[in-house]
N, C-alpha and C positions, 0 to 999 in steps of 0.2 A: 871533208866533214859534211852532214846531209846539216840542212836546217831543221829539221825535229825536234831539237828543244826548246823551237818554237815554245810549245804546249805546252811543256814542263815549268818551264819558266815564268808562264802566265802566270799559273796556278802557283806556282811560287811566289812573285812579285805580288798579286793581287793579295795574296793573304799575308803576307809582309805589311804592306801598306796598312791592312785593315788592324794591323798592330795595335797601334798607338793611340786608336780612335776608340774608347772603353764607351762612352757616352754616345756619340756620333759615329757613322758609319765612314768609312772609303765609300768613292763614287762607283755604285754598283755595276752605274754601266759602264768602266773599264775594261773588266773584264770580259767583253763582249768585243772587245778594240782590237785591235791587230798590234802582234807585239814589233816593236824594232830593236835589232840590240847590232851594238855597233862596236867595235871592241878592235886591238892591234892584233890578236891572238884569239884563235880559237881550235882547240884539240878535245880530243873527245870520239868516242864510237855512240853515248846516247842510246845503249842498249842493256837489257841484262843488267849486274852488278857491275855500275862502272863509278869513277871519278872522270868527271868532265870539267876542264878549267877554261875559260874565258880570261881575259886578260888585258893592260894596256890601257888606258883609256876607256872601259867598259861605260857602255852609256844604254839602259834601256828604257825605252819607251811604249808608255800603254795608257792611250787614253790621257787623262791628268798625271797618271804615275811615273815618276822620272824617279830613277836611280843612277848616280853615278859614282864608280868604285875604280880600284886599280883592279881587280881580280874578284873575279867569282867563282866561286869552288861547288861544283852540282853533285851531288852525288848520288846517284839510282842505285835503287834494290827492287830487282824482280823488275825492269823496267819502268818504274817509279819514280818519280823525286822526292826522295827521304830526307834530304838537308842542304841548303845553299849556306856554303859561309860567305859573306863581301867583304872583304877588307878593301882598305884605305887610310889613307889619309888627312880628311875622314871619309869614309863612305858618306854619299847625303841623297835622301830618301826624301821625295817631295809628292803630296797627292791631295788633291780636292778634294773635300770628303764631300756626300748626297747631300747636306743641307749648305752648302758652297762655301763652306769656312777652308783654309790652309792649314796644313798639316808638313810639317818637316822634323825631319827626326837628322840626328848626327851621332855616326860613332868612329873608332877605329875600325871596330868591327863588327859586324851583325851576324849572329847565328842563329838561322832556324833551322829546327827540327821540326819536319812533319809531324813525325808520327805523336813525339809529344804535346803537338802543337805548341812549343814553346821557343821565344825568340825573347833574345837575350844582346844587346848592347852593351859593348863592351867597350872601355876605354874612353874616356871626354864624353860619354852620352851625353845627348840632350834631345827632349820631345818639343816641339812647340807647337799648339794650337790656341786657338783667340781665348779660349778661357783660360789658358797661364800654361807655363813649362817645368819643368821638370828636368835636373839634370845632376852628373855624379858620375864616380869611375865607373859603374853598371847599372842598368836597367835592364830587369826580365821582366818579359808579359809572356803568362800564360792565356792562351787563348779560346781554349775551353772553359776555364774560371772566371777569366776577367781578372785575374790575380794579377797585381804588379807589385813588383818587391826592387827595391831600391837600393844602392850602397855598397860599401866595398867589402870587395874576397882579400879575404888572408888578414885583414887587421891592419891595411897600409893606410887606415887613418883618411882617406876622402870622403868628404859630406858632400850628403845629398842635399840637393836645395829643389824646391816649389814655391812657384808663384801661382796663386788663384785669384783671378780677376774677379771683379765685384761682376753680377751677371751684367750692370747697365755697361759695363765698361768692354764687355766681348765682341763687340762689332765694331770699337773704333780704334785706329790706330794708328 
């Protein structure tokens, strides 16, 4: 398998990251970083209309951005990257955002979808960053809107819970 999804991946990763951050940004110049992904498995052609899995131990690196999952699922249209699912155990998404606060997010699973720009935590969600968290069987952020919607599908009865830190209280901890 070529390494080519290098690229893909970036551009994936980097806007995953910048998920969670409605207020504050991901650290911009990640995405300028060289990606490392390190995984027991990796299959895939990365071309045209494909499904490309990663696997095992997935770990990848960009910058501040650290992701680690059992499997990540890629999937190109027209040679694109249209949607990354990560599952795990939890999946756990770690990135410094540009005013040097932490940002970690946890789910089962994380779905994005490019093209709607919408990514969606599924299963134990939880976001945290210094001004409070946020967590519950789902969390979607749209990322075009800025829209986050909270709580559970089907009616299985899980609450969402938020913590909002008083502003003096967001830098210490």
């Amino acid at each position: 398998m070529t390494l080519r999804p290098a690229a893909s991946l970036a551009l994936i990763a980097a806007m995953l990251a910048t998920a969670f951050a409605a207020s504050v940004s991901a650290k911009s110049t990640d995405r300028n970083q060289p990606m490392n992904i390190s995984s027991d498995q990796q299959a895939g052609t990365y071309t045209d209309d494909s499904v490309n899995v990663i696997s095992g131990n997935v770990q990848i690196q960009q910058g501040t951005l650290d992701i680690r999952s059992n499997r990540a699922e890629v999937t190109l249209k027209d040679g694109e990257a249209s949607r990354v699912v990560f599952t795990g155990a939890p999946v756990v998404m770690k990135q410094q955002m540009d005013d040097g606060s932490p940002m970690t997010a946890r789910a089962d699973k994380i779905d994005y979808d490019m093209k709607s720009e919408n990514i969606v935590l599924i299963g134990n969600a939880f976001v945290e960053q210094p001004r409070g968290s946020t967590s519950g069987p789902r969390i979607s952020y749209n990322m075009k809107t800025g829209r986050i919607d909270s709580g559970s599908s089907g009616g299985d009865g899980g609450r969402v819970k938020t913590t909002i830190m008083p502003k003096s209280a967001q830098g210490k901890k």
